[in-house]
C-alpha positions as CSV (number, residue, x, y, z in Angstrom):
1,X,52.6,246.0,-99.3
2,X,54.0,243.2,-97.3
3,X,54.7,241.0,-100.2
4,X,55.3,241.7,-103.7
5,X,56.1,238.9,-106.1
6,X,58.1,240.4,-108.9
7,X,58.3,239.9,-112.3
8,X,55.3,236.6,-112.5
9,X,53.5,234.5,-114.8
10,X,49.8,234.9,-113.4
11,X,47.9,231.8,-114.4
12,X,44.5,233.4,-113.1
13,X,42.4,229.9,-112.4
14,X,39.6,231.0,-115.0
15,X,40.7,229.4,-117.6
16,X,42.0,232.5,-119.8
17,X,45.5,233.2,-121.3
18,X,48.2,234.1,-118.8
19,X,50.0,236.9,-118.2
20,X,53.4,238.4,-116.7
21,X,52.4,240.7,-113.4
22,X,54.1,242.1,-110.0
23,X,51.4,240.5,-107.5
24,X,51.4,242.7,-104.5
25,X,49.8,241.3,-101.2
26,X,48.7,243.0,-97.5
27,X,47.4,241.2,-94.5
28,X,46.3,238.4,-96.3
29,X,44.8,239.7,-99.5
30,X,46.1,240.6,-102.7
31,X,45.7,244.2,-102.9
32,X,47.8,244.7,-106.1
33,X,48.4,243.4,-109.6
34,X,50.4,245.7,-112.0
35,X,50.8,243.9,-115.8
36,X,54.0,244.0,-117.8
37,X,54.7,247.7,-119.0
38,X,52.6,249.5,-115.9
39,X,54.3,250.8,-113.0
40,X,55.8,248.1,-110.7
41,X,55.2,247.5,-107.1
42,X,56.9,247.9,-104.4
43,X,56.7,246.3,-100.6
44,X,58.4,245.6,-97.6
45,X,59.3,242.2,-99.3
46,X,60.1,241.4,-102.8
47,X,60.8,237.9,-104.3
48,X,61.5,237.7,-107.8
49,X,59.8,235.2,-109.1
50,X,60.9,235.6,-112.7
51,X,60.3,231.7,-114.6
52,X,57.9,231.0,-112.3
53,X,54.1,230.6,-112.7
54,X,51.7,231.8,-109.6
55,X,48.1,230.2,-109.2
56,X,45.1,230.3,-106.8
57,X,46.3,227.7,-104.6
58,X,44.5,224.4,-105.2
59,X,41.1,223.1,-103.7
60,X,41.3,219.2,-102.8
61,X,37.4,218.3,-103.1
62,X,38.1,215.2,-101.8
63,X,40.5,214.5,-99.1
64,X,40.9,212.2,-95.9
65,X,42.4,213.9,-93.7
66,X,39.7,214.1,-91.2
67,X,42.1,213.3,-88.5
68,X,45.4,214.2,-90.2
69,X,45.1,217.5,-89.8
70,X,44.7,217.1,-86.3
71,X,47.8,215.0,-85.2
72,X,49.8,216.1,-87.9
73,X,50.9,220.3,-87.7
74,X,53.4,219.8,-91.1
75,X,50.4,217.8,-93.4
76,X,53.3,217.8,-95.9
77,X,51.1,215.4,-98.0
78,X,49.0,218.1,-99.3
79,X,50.7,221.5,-98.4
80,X,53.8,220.2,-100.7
81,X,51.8,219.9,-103.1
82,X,50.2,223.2,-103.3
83,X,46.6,222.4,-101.7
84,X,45.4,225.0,-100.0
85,X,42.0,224.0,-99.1
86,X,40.3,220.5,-98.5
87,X,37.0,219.2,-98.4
88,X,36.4,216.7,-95.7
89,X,33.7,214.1,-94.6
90,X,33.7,212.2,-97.7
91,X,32.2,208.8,-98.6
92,X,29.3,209.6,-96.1
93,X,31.9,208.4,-93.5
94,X,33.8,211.0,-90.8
95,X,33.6,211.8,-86.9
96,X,30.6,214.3,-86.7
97,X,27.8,214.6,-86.1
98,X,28.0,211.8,-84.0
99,X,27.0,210.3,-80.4
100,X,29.7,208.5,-78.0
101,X,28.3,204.9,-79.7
102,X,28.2,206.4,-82.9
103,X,31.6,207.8,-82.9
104,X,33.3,204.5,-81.5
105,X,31.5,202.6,-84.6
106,X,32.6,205.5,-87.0
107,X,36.3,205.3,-85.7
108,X,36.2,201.7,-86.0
109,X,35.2,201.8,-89.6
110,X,37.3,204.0,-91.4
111,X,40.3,203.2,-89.1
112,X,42.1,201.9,-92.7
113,X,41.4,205.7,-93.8
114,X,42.6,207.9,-91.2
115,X,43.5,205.4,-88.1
116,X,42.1,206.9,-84.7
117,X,40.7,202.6,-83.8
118,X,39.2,203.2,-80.3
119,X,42.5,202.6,-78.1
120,X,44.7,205.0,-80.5
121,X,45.3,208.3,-78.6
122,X,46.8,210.4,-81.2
123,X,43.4,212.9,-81.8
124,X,41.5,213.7,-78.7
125,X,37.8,212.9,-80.0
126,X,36.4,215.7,-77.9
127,X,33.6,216.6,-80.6
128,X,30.2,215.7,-81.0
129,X,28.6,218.0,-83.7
130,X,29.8,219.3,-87.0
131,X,30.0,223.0,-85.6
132,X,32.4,221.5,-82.5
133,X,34.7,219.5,-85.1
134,X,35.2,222.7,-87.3
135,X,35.9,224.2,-83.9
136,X,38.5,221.9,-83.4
137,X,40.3,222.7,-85.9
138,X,40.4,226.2,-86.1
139,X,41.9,226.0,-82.1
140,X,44.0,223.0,-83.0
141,X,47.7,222.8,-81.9
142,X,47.0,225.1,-78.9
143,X,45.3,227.3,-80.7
144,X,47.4,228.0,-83.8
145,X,44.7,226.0,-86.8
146,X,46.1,223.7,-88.9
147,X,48.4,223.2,-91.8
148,X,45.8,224.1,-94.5
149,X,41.9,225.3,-94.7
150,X,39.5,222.5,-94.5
151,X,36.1,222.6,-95.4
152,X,33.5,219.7,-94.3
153,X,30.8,217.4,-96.0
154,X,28.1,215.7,-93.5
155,X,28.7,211.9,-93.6
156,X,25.0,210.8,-94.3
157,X,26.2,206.8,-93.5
158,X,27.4,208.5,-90.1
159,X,23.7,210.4,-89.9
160,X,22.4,207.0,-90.7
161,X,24.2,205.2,-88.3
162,X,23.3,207.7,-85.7
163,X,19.8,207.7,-86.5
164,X,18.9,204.3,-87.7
165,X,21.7,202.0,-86.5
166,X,24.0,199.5,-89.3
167,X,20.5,197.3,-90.1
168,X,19.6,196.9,-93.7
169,X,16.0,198.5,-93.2
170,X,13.9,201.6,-94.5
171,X,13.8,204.7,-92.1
172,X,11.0,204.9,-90.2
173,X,9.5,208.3,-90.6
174,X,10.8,209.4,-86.5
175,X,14.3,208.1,-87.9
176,X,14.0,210.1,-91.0
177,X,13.0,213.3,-89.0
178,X,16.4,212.9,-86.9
179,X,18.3,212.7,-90.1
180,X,16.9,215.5,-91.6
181,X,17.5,217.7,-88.5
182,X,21.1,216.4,-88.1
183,X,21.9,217.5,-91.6
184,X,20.1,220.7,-91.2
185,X,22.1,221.9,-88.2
186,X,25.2,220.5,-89.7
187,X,24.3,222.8,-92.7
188,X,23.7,225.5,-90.0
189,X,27.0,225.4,-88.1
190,X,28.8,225.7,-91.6
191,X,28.9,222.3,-93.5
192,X,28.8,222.9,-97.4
193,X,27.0,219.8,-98.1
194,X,26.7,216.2,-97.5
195,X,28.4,213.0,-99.1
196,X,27.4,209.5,-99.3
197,X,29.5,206.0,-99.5
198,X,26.8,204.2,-101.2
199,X,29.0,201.0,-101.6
200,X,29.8,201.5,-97.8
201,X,27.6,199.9,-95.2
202,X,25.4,201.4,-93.3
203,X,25.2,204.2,-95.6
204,X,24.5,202.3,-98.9
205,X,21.0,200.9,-97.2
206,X,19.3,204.0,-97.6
207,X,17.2,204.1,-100.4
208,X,16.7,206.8,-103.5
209,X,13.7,208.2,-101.6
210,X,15.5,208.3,-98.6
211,X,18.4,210.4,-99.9
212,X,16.6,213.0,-102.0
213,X,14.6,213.6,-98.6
214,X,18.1,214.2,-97.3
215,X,19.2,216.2,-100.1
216,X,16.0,218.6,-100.4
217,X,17.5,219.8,-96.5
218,X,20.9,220.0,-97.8
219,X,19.3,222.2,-101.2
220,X,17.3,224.4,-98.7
221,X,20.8,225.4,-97.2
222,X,22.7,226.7,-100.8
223,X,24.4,222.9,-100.5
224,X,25.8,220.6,-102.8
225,X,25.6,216.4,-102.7
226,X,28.5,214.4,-103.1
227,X,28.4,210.9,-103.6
228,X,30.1,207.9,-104.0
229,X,27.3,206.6,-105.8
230,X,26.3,202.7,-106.3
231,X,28.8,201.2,-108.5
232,X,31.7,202.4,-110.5
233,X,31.9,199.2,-112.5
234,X,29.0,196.6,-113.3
235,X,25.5,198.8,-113.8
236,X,27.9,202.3,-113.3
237,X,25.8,204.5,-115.8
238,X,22.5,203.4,-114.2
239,X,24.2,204.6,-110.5
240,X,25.1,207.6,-111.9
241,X,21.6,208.7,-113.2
242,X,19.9,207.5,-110.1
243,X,22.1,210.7,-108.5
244,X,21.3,212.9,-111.4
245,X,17.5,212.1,-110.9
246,X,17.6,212.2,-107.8
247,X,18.8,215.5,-106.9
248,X,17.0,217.1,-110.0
249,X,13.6,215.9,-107.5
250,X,15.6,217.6,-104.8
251,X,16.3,220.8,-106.5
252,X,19.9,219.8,-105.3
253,X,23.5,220.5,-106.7
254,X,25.6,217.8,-107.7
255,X,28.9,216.7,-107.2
256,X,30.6,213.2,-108.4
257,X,33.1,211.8,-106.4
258,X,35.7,210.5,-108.1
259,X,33.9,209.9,-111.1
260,X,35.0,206.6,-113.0
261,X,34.1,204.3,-115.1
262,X,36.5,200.9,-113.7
263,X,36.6,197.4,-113.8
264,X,36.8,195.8,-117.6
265,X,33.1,196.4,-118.3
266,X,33.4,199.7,-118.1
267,X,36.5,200.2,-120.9
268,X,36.3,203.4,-123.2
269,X,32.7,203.9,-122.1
270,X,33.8,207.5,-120.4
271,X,32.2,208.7,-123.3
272,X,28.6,207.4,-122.6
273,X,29.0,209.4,-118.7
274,X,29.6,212.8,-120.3
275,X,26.7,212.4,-123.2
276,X,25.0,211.5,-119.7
277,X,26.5,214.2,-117.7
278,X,26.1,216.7,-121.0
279,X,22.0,216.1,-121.4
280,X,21.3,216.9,-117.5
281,X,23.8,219.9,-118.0
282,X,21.5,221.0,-121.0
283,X,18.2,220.9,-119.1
284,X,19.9,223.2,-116.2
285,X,21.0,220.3,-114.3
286,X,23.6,222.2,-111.5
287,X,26.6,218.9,-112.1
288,X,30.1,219.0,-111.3
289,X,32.8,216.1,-110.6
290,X,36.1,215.3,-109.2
291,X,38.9,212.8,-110.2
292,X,42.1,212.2,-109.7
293,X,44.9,211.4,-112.4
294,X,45.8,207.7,-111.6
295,X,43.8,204.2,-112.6
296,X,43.8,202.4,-109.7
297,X,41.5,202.9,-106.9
298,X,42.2,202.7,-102.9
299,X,39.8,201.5,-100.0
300,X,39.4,198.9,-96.9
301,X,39.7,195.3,-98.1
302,X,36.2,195.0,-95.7
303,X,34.6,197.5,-98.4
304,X,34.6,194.5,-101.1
305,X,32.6,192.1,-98.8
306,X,28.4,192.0,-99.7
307,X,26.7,194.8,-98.2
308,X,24.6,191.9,-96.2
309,X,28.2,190.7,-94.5
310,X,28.6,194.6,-93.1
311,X,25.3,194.5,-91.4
312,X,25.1,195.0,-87.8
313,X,29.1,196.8,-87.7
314,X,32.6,195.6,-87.3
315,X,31.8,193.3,-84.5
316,X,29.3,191.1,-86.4
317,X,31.3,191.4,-89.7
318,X,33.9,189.7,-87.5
319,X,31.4,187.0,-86.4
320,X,30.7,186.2,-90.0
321,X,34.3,185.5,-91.3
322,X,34.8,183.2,-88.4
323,X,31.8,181.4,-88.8
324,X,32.8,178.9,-92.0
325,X,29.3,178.6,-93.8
326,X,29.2,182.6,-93.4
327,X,32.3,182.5,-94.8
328,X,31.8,180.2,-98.1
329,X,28.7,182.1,-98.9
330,X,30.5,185.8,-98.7
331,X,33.1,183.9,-101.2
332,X,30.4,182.8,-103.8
333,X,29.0,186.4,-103.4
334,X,32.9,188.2,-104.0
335,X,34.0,185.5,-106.6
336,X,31.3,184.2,-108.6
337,X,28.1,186.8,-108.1
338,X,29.7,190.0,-107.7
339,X,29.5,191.2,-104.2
340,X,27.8,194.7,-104.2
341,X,30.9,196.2,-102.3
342,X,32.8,195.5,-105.6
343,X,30.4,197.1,-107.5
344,X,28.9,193.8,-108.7
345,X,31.7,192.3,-110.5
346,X,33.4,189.3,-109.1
347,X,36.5,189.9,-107.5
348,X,39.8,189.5,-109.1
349,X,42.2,189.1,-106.4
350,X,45.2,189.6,-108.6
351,X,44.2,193.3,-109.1
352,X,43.8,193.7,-105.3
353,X,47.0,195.1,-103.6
354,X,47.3,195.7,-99.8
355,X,48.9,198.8,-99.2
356,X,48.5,199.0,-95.0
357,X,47.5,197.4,-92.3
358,X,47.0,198.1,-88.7
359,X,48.8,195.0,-87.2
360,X,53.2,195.3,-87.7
361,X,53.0,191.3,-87.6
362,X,50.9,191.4,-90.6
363,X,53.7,194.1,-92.8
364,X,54.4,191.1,-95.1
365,X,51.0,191.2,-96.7
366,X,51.9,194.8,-97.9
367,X,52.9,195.7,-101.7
368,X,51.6,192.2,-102.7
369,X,48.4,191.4,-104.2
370,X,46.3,189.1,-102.3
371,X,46.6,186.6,-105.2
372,X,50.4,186.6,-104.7
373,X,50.1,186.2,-101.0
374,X,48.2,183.5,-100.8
375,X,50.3,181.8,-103.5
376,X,53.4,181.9,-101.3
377,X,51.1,180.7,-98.6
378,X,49.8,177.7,-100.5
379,X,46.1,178.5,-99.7
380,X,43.2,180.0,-101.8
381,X,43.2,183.8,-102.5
382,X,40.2,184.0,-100.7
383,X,41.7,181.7,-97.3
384,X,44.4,184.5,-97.2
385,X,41.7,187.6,-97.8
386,X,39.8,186.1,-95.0
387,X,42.5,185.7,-92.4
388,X,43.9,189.1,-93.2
389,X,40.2,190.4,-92.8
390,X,39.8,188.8,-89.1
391,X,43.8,189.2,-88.2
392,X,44.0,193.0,-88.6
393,X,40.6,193.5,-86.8
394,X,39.4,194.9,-90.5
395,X,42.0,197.4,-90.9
396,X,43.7,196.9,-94.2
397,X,44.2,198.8,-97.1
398,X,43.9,198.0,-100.3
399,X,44.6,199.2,-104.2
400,X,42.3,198.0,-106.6
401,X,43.8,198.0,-110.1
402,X,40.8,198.2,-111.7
403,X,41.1,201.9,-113.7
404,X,41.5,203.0,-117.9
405,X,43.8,205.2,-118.6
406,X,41.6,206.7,-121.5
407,X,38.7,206.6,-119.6
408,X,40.7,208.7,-116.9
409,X,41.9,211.2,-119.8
410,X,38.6,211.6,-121.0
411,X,36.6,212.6,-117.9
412,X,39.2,215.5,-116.9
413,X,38.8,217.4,-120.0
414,X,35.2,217.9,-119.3
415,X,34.1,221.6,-118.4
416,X,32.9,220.4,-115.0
417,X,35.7,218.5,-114.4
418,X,37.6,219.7,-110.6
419,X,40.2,217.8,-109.3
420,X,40.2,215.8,-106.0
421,X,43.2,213.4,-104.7
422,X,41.1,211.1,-102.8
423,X,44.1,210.4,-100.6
424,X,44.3,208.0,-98.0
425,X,47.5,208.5,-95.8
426,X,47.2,205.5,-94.1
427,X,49.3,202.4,-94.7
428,X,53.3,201.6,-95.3
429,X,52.3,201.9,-99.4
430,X,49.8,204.4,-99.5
431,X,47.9,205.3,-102.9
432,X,50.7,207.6,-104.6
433,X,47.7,210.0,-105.3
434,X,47.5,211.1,-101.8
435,X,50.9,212.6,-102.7
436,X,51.2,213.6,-105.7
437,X,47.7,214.4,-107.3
438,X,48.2,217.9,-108.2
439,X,51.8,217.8,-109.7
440,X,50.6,214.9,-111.6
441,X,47.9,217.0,-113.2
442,X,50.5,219.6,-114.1
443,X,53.4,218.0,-115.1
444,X,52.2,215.0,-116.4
445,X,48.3,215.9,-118.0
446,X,49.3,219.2,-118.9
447,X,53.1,219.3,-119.8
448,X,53.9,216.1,-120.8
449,X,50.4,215.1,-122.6
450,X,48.8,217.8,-123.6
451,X,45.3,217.2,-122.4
452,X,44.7,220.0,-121.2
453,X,46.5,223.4,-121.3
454,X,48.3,224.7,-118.2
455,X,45.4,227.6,-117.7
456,X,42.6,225.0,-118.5
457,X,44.3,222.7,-115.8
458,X,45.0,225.3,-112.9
459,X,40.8,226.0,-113.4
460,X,40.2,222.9,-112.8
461,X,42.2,222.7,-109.5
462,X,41.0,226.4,-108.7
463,X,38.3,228.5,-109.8
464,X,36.3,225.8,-110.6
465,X,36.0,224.0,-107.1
466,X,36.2,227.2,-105.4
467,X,32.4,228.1,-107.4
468,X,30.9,224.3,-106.7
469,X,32.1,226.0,-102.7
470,X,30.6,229.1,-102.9
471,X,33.5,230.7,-102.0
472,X,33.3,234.4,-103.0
473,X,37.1,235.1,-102.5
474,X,38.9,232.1,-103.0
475,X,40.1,230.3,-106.6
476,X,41.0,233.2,-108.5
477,X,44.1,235.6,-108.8
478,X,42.2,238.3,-108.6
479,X,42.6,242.2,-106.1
480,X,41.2,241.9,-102.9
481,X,41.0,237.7,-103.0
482,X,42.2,235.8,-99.8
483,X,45.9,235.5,-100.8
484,X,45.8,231.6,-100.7
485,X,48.8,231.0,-103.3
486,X,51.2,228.3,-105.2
487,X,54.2,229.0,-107.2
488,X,55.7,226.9,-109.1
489,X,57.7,226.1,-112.6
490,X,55.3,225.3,-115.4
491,X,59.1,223.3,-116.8
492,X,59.7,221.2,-113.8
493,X,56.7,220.9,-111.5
494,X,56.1,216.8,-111.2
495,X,54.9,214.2,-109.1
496,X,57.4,212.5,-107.0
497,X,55.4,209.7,-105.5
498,X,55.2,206.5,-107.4
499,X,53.7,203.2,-106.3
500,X,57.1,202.2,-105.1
501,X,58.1,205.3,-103.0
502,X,54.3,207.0,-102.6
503,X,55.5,209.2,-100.0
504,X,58.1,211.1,-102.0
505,X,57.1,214.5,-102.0
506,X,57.0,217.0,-105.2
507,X,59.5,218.9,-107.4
508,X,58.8,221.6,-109.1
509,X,56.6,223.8,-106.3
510,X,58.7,226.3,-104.6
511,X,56.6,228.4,-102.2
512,X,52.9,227.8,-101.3
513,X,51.0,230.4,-99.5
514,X,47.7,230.5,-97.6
515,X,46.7,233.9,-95.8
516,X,49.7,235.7,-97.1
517,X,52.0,233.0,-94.9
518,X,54.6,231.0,-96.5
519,X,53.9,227.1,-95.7
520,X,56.1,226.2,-98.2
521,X,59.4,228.4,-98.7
522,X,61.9,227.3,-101.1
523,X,60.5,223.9,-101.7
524,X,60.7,223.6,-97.5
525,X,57.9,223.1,-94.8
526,X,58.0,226.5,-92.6
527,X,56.6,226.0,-89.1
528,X,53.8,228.0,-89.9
529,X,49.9,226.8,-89.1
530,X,47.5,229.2,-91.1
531,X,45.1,226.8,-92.3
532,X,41.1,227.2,-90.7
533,X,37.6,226.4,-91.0
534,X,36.0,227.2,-94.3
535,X,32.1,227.5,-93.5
536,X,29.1,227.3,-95.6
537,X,28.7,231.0,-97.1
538,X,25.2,231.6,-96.2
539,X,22.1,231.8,-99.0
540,X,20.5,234.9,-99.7
């Protein structure tokens, strides 16, 4: 054996009692496991790992680092903290499938998520399809891969905006013939589903109908849909059961993205989710759902604006906040209405923190809520929101304050609960999620609180995810399983990101392998890039 790690408490990722083992590994596999009292292994390599705990290494199923992984070969962010695996495309926004107008919009967009504005050169967009972007990263870095696996969701607002454009319209039936066959070769060249940003323009124009057309390709395929569904605050329960309903007509698998309940309407009502959750479970409803262990959300301060203010792209959102009358009416819709971008409850500009922006002369805006900003400026919350907005060409960040903490508690305990970090890396104060998800579900959930047990919470991160995947040798501690690994001290292991340091990485998570490579060795990055494509495992 190449490997064996001595003397280990195996924390298996389905959910049963742990146990003390030797885990042997070979050539990328684990190809031994001898309990406490059999014969011991032996290898080229031994580490003793005695007080340690080894897991599956742990499945982000939703990330954003669409163009991270390309610029950035030590991804520290998530291979500190034991990931393993991403799932990319979320929101219904990435870079593929896409034409050369398409992708300029798409980078233009979701420049606040990943950067790559037209003009930056740090990612060479030489892509077009979903097959060429997997490509990419499997011959990334000359060749070598990339710091972890990634697998990929198709973007339907990117389909969309390939197909139909950023007007607020039905698809004509040629238009929804395109989509469908763009999400069908996505599916093809190794996609495992599709996502949707349904309080993202142009994405959140399609209709119900619309979608479960989309999804009915994406169930033909073995697939699963993820959306970001309508709201997560005023009329959330109703958005949620338009998905469930949805891809029950669809005969399509379901999977929440970070599934919430915010904004002060939505206090202690976690409850009413999983009774909803629990009744389309009982009928053979095929449900899971991600979250991740903070309360406050993270976006684009251009996501809050009225869906009607997106229409047409960046360019014409621009036109609109310049244009005063424009301007007064996308205030009454964000303060008085409820703008559907903040999921129909007026805006409270005290809870909205910018945490990046694109333009350095702007830095001063950053770690202050826009209600504090524009107090030191004199001026109207909204005056300052606005100027931001046109300044930095759309590109800030924000954090939305806007979570409850027993709401939060009480959605991870559920059975079909998986755990996704949702991390945008973007910004000078970046979400300390992005950072810190998975220690925080350890040391804080498990340890500290109690919610769940340790072998409960590894499941979540692990076996779980890897079943929603499809992945028949991923997730599970288990002979002859890809030998994609974290250890790490069930006493210590803990977030170190907070909202005043977010970039601080982990203690507590020693070594971290994927393939049988260490990427993390004593608590260190290692040079080494093992990290590839994960593709669709085919139906049948």
């Amino acid at each position: 054996m190449d490997l064996v790690i001595r003397d280990v408490r195996v924390v298996d990722g389905t959910g049963g009692d742990s146990y003390r083992a030797d885990v042997g590994l070979t050539g990328g596999r684990i190809t031994g496991i001898r309990r406490e009292g059999e014969p011991a292994l032996t290898g080229r390599r031994v580490l003793d790992a005695h007080g340690l705990a080894l897991s599956p290494g742990f499945i982000d199923m939703h990330a954003h680092s669409d163009l991270a992984l390309l610029r950035d070969p030590a991804h520290e962010a998530e291979a500190a903290q034991g990931v393993t695996l991403e799932v990319l495309g979320q929101d219904g926004l990435s870079y593929a499938p896409a034409d050369d107008r398409t992708l300029a919009e798409v980078r233009r967009t979701i420049s606040g998520w990943n950067g790559g504005a037209p003009g930056d050169g740090s990612v060479d967009f030489d892509w077009r399809t979903v097959g060429e972007y997997l490509d990419r990263l499997d011959r990334n870095f000359g060749g070598q891969g990339i710091a972890v696996n990634a697998a990929y969701l198709i973007p339907q607002g990117t389909v969309r905006m390939y197909a139909v454009g950023w007007e607020d319209r039905p698809a004509g039936d040629a238009e929804l013939a395109h989509m469908k066959r763009l999400v069908a070769q996505g599916l093809e060249e190794g996609a495992v589903g599709m996502s949707s940003g349904l309080t993202y323009t142009p994405g959140m124009y399609a209709s119900g109908s619309e979608l479960t057309e989309l999804c009915r390709v994406v169930a033909r395929y073995g697939g699963y849909y993820c959306p970001h569904h309508r709201s997560y605050g005023a009329g959330a329960l109703q958005a949620y059961e338009e998905m469930v309903t949805l891809t029950h007509e669809a005969g399509c698998a379901l999977h929440l993205a970070h599934a919430t309940m915010n904004f002060g309407v939505n206090k202690g009502r976690a409850p009413e989710l999983l009774t909803l959750l629990d009744k389309a479970l009982a009928d053979g409803a095929d449900i899971t759902l991600d979250t991740y262990p903070y309360t406050p959300g993270c976006t684009t301060l251009v996501a809050m604006l009225p869906s009607w203010a997106n229409e047409g792209g960046p360019e014409a959102v621009l036109a609109r906040l310049q244009d005063d009358a424009t301007a007064e009416r996308i205030r009454h819709h964000l303060e008085v209405t409820g703008s559907d971008g903040c999921h129909g409850v007026p805006i409270e500009w005290d809870t909205i923190e910018i945490s990046g922006v694109g333009a350095p002369e702007l830095a001063a805006h950053v770690g202050r809520t826009v209600q504090e900003s524009a107090r030191l400026r004199g001026e109207a919350p909204w005056a300052t929101a606005r100027r931001l907005l046109i300044e930095d060409r759309l590109g800030s960040t924000i954090l939305q304050h806007v979570g409850h903490e027993e709401n939060v508690r009480a959605i991870m305990r559920h059975r079909v609960h998986t755990g996704g970090s949702d991390g945008i890396l973007q910004g000078a104060k970046p979400h300390p999620r992005a950072y810190g998800t998975f220690p925080h579900y350890l040391g804080r959930y498990a340890r500290e609180l109690g919610v769940l047990s340790l072998e409960e919470t590894v499941a979540h991160l692990t076996g779980r995810p890897a079943a929603r995947l499809r992945l028949p040798d991923r997730g599970l501690v288990r002979e002859g399983y890809r030998a994609d690994l974290v250890l790490f001290d069930p006493l210590t292991v803990a977030a170190g990101s907070t909202f005043e340091a977010p970039r601080t990485l982990p203690t507590g998570i020693p070594h971290v392998l994927i393939d049988g490579r260490f990427v993390i060795e004593d608590g260190r990055r290692t040079d080494v890039l093992a990290g590839r494509s994960v593709r669709r495992t085919p139906t049948g």
